[in-house]
N, C-alpha and C positions, 0 to 999 in steps of 0.2 A: 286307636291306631288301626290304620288299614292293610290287611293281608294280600289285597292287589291292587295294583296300580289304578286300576279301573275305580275303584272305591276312594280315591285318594282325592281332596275336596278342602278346599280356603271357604265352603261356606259358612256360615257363624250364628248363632240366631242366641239373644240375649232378652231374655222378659218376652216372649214373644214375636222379637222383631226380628226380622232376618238383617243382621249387621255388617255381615259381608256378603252382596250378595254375586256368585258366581258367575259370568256370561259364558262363558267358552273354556276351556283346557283342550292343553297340545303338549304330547308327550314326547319330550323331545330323545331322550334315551331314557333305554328301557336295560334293566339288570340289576345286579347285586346295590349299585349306585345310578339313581333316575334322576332326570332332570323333567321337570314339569313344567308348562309356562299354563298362565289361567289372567285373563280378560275377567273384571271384577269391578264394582262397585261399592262403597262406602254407607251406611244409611249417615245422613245427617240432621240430627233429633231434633236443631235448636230451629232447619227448615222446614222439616218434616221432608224429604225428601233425598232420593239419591246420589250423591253427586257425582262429579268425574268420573268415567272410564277411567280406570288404573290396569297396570299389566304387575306381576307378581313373579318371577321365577324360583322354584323353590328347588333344593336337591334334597333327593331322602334316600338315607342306606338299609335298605332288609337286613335286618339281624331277627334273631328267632324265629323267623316265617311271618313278621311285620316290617312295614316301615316306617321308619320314623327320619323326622325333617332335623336335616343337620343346617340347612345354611338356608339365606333368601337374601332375594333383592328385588326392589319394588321401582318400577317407574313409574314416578307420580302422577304424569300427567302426558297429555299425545304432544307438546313441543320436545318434551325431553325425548319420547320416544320416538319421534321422526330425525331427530340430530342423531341417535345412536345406526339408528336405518341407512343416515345418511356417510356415515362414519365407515359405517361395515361394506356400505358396497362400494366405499372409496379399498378400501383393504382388502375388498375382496372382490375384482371388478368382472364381469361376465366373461368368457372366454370366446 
């Protein structure tokens, strides 16, 4: 568990391989309750290689001077995530 935000990481490493592997984090709110977003990768063993960009939003609540992750949600892939893009700035249109 990580005691700051800064330290807080979807990377993963299994037998040596790094299984999740991290590109980017964006903190989207910051406090007692944070929301994270993290641009990440998959290793896939059977091609030996990385696959798909995935986006990951995680929320974690600080209790005892850690955080720990209460919820998540994964966009699997960049169709799903440009329909939600496309969603949001119908809902929320520039002023």
């Amino acid at each position: 568990m990580s005691e700051t935000i800064d330290d807080l990481t979807i990377t993963y490493e299994e037998g040596g391989i790094e299984v999740v592997k991290e590109l980017d984090k964006h903190v989207l709110t910051k406090g007692a309750w944070s929301t994270v977003m993290y641009l990440y990768q998959e290793w896939n063993a059977r091609k030996e290689e990385y696959g798909e960009t995935k986006v990951s939003i995680r929320r974690y609540q600080k209790q005892s001077g850690r955080f720990q992750q209460k919820s998540k949600f994964n966009i699997s892939n960049k169709k799903q995530a440009l329909q939600m893009v496309a969603r949001l700035q119908q809902w929320f249109p520039e002023e």
